[in-house]
MIRO-699449 format. One record per residue (C-alpha): residue in one letter; x, y, z; residue number from 0. Coordinates in steps of 0.05 Angstrom, whole numbers, m for minus. Example, Ala and Ser with C-alpha at 12.3 -4.5 7.8 and 13.67 -1.06 7.14 Angstrom:
2
{a {246 m90 156} 0}
{s {273 m21 143} 1}
# end
This chain:
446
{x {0 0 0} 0}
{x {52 52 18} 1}
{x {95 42 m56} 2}
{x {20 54 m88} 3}
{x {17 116 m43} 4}
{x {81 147 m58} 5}
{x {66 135 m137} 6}
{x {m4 163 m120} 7}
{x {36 225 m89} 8}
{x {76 235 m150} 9}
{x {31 219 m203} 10}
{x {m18 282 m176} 11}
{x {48 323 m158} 12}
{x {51 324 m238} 13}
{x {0 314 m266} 14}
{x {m34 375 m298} 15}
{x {m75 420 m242} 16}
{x {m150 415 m251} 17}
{x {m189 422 m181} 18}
{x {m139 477 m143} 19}
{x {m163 544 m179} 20}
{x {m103 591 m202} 21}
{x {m106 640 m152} 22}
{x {m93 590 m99} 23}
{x {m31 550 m132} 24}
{x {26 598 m110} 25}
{x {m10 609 m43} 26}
{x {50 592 6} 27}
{x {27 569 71} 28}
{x {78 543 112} 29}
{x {152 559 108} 30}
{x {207 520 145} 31}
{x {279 551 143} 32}
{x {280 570 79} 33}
{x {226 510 49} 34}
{x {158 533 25} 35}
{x {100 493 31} 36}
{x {46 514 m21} 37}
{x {m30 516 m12} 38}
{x {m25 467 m78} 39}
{x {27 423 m41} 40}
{x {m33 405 14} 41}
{x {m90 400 m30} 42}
{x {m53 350 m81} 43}
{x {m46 313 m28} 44}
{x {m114 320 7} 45}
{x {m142 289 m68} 46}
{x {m87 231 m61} 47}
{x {m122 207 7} 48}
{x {m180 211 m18} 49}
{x {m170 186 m82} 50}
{x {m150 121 m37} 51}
{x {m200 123 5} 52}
{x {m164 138 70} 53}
{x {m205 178 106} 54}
{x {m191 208 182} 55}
{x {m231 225 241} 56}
{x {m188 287 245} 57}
{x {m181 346 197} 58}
{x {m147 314 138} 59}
{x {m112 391 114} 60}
{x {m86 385 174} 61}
{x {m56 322 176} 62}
{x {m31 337 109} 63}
{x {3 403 142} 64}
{x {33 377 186} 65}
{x {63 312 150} 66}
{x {88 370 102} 67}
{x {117 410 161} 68}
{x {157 348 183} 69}
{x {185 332 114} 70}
{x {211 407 107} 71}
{x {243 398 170} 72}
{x {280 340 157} 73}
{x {301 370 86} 74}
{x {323 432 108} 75}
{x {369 393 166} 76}
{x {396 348 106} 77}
{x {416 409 60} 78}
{x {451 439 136} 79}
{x {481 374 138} 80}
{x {502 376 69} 81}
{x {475 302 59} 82}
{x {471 286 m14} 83}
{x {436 235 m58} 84}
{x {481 215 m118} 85}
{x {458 229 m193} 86}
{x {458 154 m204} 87}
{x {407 131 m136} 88}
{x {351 201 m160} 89}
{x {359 173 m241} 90}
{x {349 98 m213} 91}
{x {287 118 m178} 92}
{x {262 157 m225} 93}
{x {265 101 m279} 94}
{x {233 51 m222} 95}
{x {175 105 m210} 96}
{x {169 114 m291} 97}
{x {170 33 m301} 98}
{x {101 33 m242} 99}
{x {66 89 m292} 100}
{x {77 57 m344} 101}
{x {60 m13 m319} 102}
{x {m7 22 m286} 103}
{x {m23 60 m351} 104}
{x {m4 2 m402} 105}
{x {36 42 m438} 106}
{x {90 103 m445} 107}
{x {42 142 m490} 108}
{x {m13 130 m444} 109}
{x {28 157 m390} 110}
{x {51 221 m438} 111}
{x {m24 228 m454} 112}
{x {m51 225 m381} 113}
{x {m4 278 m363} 114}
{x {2 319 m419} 115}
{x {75 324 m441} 116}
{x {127 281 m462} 117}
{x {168 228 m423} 118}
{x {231 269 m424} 119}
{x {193 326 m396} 120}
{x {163 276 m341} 121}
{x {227 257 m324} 122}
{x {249 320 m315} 123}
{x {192 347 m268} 124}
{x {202 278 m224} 125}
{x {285 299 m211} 126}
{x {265 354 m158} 127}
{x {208 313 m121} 128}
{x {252 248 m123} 129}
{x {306 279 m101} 130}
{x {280 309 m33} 131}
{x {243 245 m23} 132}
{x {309 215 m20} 133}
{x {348 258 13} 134}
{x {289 267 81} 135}
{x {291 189 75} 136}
{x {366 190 89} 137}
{x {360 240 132} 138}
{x {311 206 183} 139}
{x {356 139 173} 140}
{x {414 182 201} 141}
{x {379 211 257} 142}
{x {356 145 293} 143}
{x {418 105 275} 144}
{x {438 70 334} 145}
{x {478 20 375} 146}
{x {443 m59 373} 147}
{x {387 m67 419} 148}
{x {420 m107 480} 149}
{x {376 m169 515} 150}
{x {364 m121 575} 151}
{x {324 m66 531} 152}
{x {299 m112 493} 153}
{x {273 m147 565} 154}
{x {259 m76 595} 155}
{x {210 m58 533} 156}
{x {170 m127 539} 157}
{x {147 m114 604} 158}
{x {135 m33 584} 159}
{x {83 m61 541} 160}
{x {10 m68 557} 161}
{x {m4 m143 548} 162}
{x {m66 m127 511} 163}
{x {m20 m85 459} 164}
{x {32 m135 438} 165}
{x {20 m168 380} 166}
{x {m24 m232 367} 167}
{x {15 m283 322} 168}
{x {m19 m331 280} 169}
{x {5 m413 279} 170}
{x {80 m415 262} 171}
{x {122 m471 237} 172}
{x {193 m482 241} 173}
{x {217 m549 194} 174}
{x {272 m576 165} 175}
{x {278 m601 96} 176}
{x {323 m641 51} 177}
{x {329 m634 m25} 178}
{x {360 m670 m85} 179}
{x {356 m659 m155} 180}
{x {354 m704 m211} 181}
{x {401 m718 m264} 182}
{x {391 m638 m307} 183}
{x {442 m657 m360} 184}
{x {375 m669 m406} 185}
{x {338 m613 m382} 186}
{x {396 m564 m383} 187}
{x {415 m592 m445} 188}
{x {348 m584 m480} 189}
{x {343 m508 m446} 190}
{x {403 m486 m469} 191}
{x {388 m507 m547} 192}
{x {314 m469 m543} 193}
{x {359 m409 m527} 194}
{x {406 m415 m574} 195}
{x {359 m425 m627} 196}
{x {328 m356 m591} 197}
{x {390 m319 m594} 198}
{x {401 m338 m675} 199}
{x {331 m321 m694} 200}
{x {352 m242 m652} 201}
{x {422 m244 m692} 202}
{x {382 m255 m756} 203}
{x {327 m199 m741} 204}
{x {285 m209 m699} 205}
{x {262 m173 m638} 206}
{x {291 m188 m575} 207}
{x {227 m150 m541} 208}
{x {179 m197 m585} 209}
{x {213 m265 m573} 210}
{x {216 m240 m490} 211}
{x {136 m224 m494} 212}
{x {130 m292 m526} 213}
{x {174 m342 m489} 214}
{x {215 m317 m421} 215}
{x {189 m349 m364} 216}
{x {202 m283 m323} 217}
{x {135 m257 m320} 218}
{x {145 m191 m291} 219}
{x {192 m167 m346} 220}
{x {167 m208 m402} 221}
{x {104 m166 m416} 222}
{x {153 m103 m418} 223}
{x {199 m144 m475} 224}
{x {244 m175 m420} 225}
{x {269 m110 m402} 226}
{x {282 m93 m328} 227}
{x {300 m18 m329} 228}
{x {364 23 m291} 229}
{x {392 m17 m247} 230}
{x {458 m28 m205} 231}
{x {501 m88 m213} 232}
{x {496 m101 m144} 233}
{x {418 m116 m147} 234}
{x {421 m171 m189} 235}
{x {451 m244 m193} 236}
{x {536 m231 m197} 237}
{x {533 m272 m265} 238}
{x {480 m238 m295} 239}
{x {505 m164 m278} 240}
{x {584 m183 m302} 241}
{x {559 m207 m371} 242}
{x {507 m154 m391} 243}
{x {568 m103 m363} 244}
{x {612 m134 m415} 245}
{x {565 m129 m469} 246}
{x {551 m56 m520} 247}
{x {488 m27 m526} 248}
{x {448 m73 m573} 249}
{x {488 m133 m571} 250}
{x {460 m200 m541} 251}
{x {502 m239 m487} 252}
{x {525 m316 m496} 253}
{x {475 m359 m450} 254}
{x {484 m338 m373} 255}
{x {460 m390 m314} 256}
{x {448 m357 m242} 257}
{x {398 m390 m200} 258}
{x {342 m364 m220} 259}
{x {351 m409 m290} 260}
{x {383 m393 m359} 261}
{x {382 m322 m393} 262}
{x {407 m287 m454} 263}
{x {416 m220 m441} 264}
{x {412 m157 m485} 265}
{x {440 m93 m460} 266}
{x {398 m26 m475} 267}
{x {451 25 m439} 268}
{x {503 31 m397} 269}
{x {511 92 m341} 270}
{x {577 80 m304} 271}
{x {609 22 m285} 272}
{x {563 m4 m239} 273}
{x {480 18 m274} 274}
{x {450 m3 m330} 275}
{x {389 m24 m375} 276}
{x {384 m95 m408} 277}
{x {327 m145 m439} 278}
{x {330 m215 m414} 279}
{x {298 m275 m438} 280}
{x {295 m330 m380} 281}
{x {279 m401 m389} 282}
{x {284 m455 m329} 283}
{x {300 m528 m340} 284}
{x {243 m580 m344} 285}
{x {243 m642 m312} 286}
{x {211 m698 m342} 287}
{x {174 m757 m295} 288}
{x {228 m803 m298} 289}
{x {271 m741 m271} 290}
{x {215 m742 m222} 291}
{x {216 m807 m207} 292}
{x {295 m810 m193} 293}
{x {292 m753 m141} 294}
{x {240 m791 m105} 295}
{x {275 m856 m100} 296}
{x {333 m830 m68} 297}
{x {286 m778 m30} 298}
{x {266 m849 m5} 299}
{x {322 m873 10} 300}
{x {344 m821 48} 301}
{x {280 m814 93} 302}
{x {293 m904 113} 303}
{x {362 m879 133} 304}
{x {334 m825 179} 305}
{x {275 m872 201} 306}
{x {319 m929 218} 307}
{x {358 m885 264} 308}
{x {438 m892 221} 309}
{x {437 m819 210} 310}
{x {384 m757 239} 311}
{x {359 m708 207} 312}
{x {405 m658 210} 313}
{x {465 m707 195} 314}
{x {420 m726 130} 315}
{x {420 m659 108} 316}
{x {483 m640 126} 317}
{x {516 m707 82} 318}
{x {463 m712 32} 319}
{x {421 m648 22} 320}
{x {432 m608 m44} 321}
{x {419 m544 m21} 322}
{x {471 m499 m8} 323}
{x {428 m449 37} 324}
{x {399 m501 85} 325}
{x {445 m563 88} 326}
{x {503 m533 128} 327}
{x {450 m511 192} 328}
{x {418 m591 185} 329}
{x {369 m567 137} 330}
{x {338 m509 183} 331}
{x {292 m458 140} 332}
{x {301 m386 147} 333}
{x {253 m346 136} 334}
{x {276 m292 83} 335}
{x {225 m241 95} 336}
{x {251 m233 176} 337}
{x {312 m286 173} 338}
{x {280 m321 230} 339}
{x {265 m400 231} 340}
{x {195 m390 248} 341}
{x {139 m384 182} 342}
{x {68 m364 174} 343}
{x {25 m406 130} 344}
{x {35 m346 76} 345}
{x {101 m348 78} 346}
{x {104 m419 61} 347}
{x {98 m447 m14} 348}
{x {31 m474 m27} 349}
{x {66 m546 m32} 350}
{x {104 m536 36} 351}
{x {42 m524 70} 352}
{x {m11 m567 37} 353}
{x {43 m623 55} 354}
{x {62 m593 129} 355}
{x {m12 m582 145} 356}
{x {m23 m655 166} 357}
{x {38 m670 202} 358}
{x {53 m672 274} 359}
{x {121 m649 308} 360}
{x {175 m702 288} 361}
{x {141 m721 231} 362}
{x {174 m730 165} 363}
{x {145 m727 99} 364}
{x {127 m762 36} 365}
{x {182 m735 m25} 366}
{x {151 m684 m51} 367}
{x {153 m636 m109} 368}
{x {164 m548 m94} 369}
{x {187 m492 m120} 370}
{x {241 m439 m86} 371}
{x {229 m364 m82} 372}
{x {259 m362 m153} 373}
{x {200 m409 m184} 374}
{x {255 m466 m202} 375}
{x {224 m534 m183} 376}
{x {254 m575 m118} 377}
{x {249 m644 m99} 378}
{x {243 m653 m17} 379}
{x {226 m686 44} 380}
{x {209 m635 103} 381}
{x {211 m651 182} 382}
{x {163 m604 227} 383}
{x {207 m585 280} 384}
{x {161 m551 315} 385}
{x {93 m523 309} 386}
{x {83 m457 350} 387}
{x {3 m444 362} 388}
{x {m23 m378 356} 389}
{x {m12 m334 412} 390}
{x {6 m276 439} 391}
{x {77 m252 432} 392}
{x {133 m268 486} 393}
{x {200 m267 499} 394}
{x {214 m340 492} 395}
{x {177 m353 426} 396}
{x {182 m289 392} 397}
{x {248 m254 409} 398}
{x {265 m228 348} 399}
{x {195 m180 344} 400}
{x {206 m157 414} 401}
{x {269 m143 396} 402}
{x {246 m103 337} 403}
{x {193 m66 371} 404}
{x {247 m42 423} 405}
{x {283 m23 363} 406}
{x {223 15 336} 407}
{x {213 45 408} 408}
{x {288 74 413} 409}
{x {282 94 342} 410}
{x {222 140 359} 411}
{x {243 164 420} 412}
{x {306 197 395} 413}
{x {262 221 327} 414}
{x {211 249 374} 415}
{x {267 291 415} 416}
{x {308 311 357} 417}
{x {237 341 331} 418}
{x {231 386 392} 419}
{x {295 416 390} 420}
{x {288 431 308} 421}
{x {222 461 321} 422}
{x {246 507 384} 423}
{x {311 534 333} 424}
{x {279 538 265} 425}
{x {242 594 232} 426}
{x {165 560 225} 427}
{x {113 596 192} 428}
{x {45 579 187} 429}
{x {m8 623 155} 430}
{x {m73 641 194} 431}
{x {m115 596 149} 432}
{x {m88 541 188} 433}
{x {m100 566 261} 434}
{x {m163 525 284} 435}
{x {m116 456 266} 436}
{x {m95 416 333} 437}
{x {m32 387 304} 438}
{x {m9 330 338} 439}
{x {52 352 357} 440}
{x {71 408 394} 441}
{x {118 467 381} 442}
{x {98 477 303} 443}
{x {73 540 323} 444}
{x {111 609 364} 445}
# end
């Protein structure tokens, strides 16, 4: 919800004024330091809310105000601070903010005609607004950067909280899980020739875009031609970002494997050593049902080892477990989205949980067939470790969110006091318009 927002924020930032009449657009009603906060600035986003449907018990112009108010401050402290957002971070952003419009619209023109002017021009009205977004986003991360949150706070905080405040946790799992894959010399064999045959049908004439729309198994990118806009090396797979750096503008890489599956790659351009624009096609290897059928033998084999008690679990996975990211721990899941070992149903595949759904603790299961995070298929047998009910957050179960609500505590206590002492030394203006607003925060006005 909050990335629709903040395209929401932009896209009426720009587009062409209709509602405010003229007289009111240059109307500045706030200033902080030496930031002006326009009449226009607050109503833009007034319609935003309520283009959303966010609505507030309170007055939303002054919400808006005062959200405004808080920004200025923080941007006027970065320019004091002389913090600075590189060319290369605002120019990445833009494109990712350009690549939502588009997707949302269906189409650059459609984006030119909803606003009225040309993409270039677009572009060019975003590099202000971008840039201050950034720069009171780096701001705020400097101001409540802190020392780790020791076990005592973290402790200290728990028993702050009001019982009936702390979160309520749904049914958590923790599992381990062992996985094998079958002989791929056919499948990556057979994956690698489609390509090829891909890459000569591009060298001969055809599209790249076209042949992406029609056969990459990236979905996201395919229905934009494979191509993934501006981005930095670092945010991609190591082999994928070394050989589209290699490559010129318009030329089409040899095939690349990274986890994710097989790609050709063609770059579009190049900013730096370290940004750039490419197409991709992807394709993943595809097992056949003797391929199946050889990854569940052994998965079988592996689970009478366990069962008769020569090896556990953990030594299982540790010998025999083909996954690089689990095997070392005894095949222990982490959970990705908060690198803990315990997961929600949600943030389990639908074939981890429609198997781990009727098992009790201990149990191990039937070989089964997955997929990773990437989409590539995995063949597996899972143990439930432990299933956590749903309950009401502690200390022994749930360390990690206590810890990060102690973190979230700190973080606003220090925000909170470095507001008060901005407020007391900077120049604040509001105009009278705004007087009967009962801001939620103190010290806006002197």
């Amino acid at each position: 919800m909050r990335t629709f927002f903040s395209l929401i924020c932009l896209l009426l930032a720009l587009a062409p004024n209709v509602s405010a009449q003229d007289g009111l657009i240059d109307k500045v009603v706030a200033v902080v330091g030496r930031e002006m906060i326009l009449l226009y600035d607050v109503e833009s986003q007034v319609s935003q809310q309520r283009f959303l449907g966010i609505t507030s018990e309170k007055n939303i112009h002054c919400e808006v105000l005062e959200d405004l108010l808080l920004q200025k401050l923080l941007l006027v402290q970065a320019r004091l601070d002389s913090l600075n957002v590189p060319d290369e971070e605002v120019e990445a952003q833009i494109e990712n903010q350009v690549r939502q419009m588009v997707m949302r619209a269906g189409s650059e023109k459609a984006v030119e005609e909803i606003f009225h002017k040309p993409m270039f021009q677009l572009k060019k009205d975003l590099r202000d607004i971008v840039r201050e977004q950034l720069l009171t986003r780096k701001m705020h991360a400097s101001l409540v950067q802190d020392a780790p949150i020791t076990p005592t706070e973290v402790g200290k905080t728990y028993r702050q909280i009001p019982k009936d405040s702390l979160p309520v946790l749904p049914t958590q799992y923790v599992l381990r899980q062992i996985i094998v894959n079958p002989p791929a010399s056919e499948a990556k064999f057979d994956v690698r020739k489609r390509l090829l045959d891909l890459r000569e049908r591009i060298v001969n004439g055809e599209k790249f875009s076209t042949l992406a729309i029609l056969y990459s198994e990236d979905p996201a990118s395919a229905l934009r031609g494979g191509e993934l806009g501006l981005r930095y090396k670092q945010e991609l797979a190591p082999a994928f970002a070394d050989a589209a750096l290699t490559l010129k503008p318009g030329q089409v890489s040899p095939i690349v494997e990274t986890e994710f599956g097989f790609h050709i790659i063609q770059l579009i351009e190049k900013q730096g050593n370290d940004m750039f624009n490419c197409r991709h096609i992807l394709l993943k290897p595809q097992y056949t049902t003797d391929d199946r059928a050889i990854a569940f033998r052994k998965l079988d084999s592996i689970a009478a080892v366990i069962r008769s008690g020569e090896l556990s679990f953990e030594q299982a996975a540790l010998r025999l477990s083909e996954d690089s990211k689990t095997n070392t721990s005894g095949g222990l899941m982490v959970n990705e989205e908060n690198l803990s070992s315990h997961f929600e149903k949600d943030q389990l595949s639908p074939a981890d949980f429609g198997v781990l759904r009727n098992m009790k603790e201990g149990d191990i299961s039937i070989p089964y067939e997955s997929q990773d995070r990437m989409g590539n298929t995995q063949y597996k047998i899972i143990r439930l470790e432990r299933l956590i009910p749903s309950h009401t957050a502690n200390l022994e179960d749930d360390y990690s969110i206590i810890q990060q609500l102690a973190k979230q505590r700190r973080q606003q206590t220090v925000f909170d006091k470095w507001i008060k002492q901005k407020q007391a030394a900077a120049l604040i203006r509001i105009d009278p318009m705004f007087d009967h607003c009962k801001f939620e925060r103190e010290g806006w006005r002197k």
